[in-house]
C-alpha positions in Angstrom: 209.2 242.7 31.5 209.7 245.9 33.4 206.9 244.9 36.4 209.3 241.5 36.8 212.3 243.8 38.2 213.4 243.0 41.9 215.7 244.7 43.5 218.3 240.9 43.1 218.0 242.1 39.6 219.4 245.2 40.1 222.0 244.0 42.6 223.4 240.7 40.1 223.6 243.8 37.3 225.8 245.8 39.2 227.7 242.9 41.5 226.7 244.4 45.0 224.2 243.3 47.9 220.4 243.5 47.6 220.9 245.5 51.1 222.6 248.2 48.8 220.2 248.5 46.4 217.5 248.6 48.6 218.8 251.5 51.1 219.9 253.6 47.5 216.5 253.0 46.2 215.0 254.2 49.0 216.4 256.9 50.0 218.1 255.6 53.2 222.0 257.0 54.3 225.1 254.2 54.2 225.3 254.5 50.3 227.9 257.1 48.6 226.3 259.7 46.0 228.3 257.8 43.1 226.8 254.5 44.0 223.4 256.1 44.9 223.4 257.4 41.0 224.4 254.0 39.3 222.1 251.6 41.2 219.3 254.3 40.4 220.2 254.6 36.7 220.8 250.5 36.5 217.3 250.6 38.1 216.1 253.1 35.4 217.0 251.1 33.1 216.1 247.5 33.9 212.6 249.4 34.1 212.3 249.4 38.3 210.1 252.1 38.8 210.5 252.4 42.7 213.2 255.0 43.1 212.8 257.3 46.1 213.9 260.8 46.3 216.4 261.3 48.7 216.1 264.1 51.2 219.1 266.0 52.3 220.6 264.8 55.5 218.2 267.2 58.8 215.2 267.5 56.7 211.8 266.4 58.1 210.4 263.2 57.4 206.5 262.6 56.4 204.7 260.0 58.7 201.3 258.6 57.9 198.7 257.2 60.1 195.9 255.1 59.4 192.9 254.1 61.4 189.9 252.3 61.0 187.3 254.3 60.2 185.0 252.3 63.1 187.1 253.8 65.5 187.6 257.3 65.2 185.0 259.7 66.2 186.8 263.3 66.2 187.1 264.8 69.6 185.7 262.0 71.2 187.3 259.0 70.6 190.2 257.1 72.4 192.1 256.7 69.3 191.8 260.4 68.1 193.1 261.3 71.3 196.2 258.8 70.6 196.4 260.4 67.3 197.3 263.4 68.2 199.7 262.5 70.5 201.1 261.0 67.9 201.1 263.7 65.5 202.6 266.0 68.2 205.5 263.7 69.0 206.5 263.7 65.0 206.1 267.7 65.5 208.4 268.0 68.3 211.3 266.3 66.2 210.3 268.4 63.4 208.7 266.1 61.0 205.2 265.8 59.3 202.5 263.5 60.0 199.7 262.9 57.4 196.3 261.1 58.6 194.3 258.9 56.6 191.0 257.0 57.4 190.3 253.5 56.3 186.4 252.7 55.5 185.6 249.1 55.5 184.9 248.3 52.7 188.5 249.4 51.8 189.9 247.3 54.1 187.7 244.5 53.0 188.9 244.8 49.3 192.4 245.4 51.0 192.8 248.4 48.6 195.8 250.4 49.8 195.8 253.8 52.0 196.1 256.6 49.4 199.5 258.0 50.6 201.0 254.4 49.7 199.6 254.5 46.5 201.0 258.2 45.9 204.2 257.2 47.7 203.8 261.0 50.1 205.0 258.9 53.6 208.5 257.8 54.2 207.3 255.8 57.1 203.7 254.7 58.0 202.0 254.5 62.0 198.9 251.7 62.0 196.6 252.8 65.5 194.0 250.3 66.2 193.8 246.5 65.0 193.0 245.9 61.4 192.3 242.9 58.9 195.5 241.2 58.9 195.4 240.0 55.1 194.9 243.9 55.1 198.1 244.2 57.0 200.0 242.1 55.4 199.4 243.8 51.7 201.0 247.1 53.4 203.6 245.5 55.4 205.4 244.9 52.6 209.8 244.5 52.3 209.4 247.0 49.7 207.8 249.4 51.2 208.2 251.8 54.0 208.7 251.1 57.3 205.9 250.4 59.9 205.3 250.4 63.2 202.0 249.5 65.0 200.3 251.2 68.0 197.9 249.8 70.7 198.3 246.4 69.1 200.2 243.4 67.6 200.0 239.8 65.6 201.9 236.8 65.4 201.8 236.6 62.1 203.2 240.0 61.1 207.1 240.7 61.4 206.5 244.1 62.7 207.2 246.6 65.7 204.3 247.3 67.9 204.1 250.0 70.8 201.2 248.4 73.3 200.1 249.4 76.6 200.6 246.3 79.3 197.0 245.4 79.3 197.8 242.2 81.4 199.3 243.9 84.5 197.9 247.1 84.1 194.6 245.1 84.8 196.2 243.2 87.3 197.2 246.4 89.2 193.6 247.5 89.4 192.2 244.1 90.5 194.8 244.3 93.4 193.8 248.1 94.3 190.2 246.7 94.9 191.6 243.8 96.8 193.5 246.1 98.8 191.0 248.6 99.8 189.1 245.3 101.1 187.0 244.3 98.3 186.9 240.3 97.7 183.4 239.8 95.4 184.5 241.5 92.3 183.5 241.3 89.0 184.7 241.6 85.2 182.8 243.4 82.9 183.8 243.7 79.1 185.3 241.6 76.6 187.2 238.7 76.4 187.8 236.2 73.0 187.8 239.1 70.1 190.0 241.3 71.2 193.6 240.8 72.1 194.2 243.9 74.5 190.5 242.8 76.3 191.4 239.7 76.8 195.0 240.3 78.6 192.9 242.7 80.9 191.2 240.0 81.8 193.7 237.8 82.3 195.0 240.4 84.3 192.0 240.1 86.0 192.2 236.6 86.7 195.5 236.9 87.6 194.5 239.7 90.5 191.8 236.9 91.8 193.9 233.8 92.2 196.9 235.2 94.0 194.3 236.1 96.5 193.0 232.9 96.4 189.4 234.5 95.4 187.6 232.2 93.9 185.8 233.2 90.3 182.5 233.3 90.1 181.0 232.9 86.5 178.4 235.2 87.1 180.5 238.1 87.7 182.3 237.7 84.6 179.6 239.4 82.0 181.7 239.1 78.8 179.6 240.7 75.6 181.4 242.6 72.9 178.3 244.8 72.2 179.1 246.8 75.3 181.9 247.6 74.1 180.2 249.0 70.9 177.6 250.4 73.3 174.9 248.2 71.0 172.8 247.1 74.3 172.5 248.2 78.1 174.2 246.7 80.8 172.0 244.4 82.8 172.9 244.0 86.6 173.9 240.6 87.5 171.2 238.9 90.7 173.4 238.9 93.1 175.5 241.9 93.3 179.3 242.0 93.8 180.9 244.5 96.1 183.0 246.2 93.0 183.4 246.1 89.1 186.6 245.9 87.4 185.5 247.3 83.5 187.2 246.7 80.8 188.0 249.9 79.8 186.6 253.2 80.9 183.4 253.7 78.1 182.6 250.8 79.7 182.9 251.8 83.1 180.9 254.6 82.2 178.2 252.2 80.7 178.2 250.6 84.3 177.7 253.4 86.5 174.5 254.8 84.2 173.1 251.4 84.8 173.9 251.4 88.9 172.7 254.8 89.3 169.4 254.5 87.3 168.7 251.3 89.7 169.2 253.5 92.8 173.2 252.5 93.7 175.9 254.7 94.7 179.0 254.7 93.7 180.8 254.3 95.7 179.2 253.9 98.7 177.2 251.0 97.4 179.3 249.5 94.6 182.5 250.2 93.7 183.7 250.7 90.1 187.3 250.9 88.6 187.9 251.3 84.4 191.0 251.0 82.4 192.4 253.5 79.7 192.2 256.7 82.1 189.7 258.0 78.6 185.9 258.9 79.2 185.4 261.4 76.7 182.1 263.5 77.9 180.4 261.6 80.4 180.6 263.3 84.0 181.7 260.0 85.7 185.4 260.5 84.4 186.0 263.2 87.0 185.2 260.4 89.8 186.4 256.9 88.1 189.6 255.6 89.4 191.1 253.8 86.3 194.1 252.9 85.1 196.0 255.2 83.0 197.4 254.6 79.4 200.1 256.8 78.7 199.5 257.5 75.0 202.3 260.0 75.0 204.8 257.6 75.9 203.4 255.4 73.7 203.2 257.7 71.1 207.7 258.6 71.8 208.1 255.3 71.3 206.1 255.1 68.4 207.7 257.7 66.5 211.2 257.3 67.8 211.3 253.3 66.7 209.6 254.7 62.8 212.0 257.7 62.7 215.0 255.0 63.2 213.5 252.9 60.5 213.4 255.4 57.9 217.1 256.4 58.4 217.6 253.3 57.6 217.9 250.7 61.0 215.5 248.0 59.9 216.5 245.7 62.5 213.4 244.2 64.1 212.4 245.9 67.9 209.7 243.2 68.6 206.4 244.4 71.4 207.4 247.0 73.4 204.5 247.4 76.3 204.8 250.5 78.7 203.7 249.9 82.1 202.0 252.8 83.4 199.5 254.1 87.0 196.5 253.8 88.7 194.6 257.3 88.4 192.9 257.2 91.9 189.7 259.4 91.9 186.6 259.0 94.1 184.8 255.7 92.6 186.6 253.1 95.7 185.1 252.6 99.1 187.4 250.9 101.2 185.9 248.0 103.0 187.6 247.5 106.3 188.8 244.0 107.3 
């Protein structure tokens, strides 16, 4: 039965290693042109129908990226902005990119991205964290190559580019501490979200070298901020700074400060993460982290383009440390 092919099939037929068959079938370089054509017609005829065209040796490559639909808002969103990063890297090295947009519902029926269907990628980016059963349908050995950005699992066998949310959070927790600040408080997201919850950590981290201890009403953890789905409410007693979880939050924050008659910063300090506040006038004064999405984007593209020459060796997380944008939302507290 033709669908009951696998590439051992092909391999016992002909006497050579599956790792042969799969690079020839695929297009990949370390096979000669006569092997190339008999594991391809062996494949032909066994009835495999996966058999990649081969591109001549400098020719540009076609990367895809997906993203969930939920987070992409053109222009104005943080993983647009990665996007074309990404798609500018690929450009620079003379290759293609191709960008697709995964609705829910297709990711809830787990119905693969169009341009894995039509087989138009040779290697595929993932931005933003998805279902993993989802995942796990197109991170598949027999497929191309993937690498994910701005996020990982434990359950996936795959390479991930990722900011260092843990000390990048850490970093601005100490800024505050140094400039004198000792009641601050965390405002975001914690148990959802795996880069939310290393900020915090980061967060926590910041607090006990200091030995500051943490308050429980200065941590206001509510994943609808993050979706903007309800106001920030002020806790009673007010810290002297706000470390936010990422910068749309910060922004959130300040509207809330400002409409109850604070300053910022000569009343309350605030500090964000993601150095991204697309359209709100507090991103020319909030002193955030910054996540260099065009290093993470090199990275990215460099690690796929490696892949689809044919290294498949696993790279593991690789996080990119990055720098404290300092703007005008920090009043230093003498001690």
């Amino acid at each position: 039965m033709a669908g009951a092919v696998k590439l051992k099939d092909i391999a016992a037929a002909l006497g050579i290693s599956v790792v042969t068959v799969s690079n020839a079938l695929s297009g990949k370089k370390g096979v000669s042109d006569e092997m190339r054509d008999r594991i391809i017609a062996k494949a032909q005829t066994l009835g495999y129908g996966k058999v990649k065209r081969v591109k001549p040796l400098g020719s540009a490559f076609t990367i895809g990226v997906i993203v969930a639909h939920r987070y992409i808002d053109v222009g104005g969103s943080f993983y647009w902005a990665m996007y074309q990063q990404t798609a500018f890297e690929a450009a620079r090295k003379q290759n293609l990119t191709m960008l697709e947009i995964i609705g829910t519902e297709e990711e809830q029926q787990k119905e693969l991205p169009k341009m894995l269907k039509e087989e138009s990628i040779d290697g595929l980016i993932v931005i933003g964290k998805m279902d993993e059963t989802y995942l796990k349908r197109i991170i598949d050995p027999g497929t191309v190559p993937v690498v994910l950005m701005d996020f990982f699992s434990d359950e996936l066998t795959c390479d991930a580019v990722m900011s260092n949310n843990y000390i990048g959070m850490y970093k601005m927790t100490r800024y505050l501490w140094n400039h004198g600040h000792r009641q601050i408080a965390y405002v975001g997201e914690i148990a959802t979200d795996e880069n939310l919850c290393n900020r915090y950590f980061g967060y926590r981290k910041g607090l006990e070298e200091q030995e500051i201890p943490l308050n429980p009403d200065w941590v206001i953890d509510d994943p609808r901020l993050v979706k903007k789905e309800v106001r920030f409410m002020l806790p009673e007693r007010m810290p002297t700074a706000f470390v936010c979880c990422n910068d749309l939050v910060a922004g959130l924050v300040y509207d809330e400060l400002t409409a109850a008659g604070y300053r910022v910063p000569e009343d309350v300090s605030v500090v964000g993460y993601d150095d991204y506040l697309y359209g709100h006038p507090f991103a020319k004064e909030l002193t955030t982290y910054h996540v260099d999405m065009k290093a993470m984007a090199q990275e990215a593209v460099k690690i796929l383009l490696k892949k689809i020459r044919g290294d498949r060796s696993y790279c593991g997380v690789r996080y990119l440390d990055s720098f404290i944008i300092e703007r005008n939302s920090v009043k230093t507290i003498e001690r």
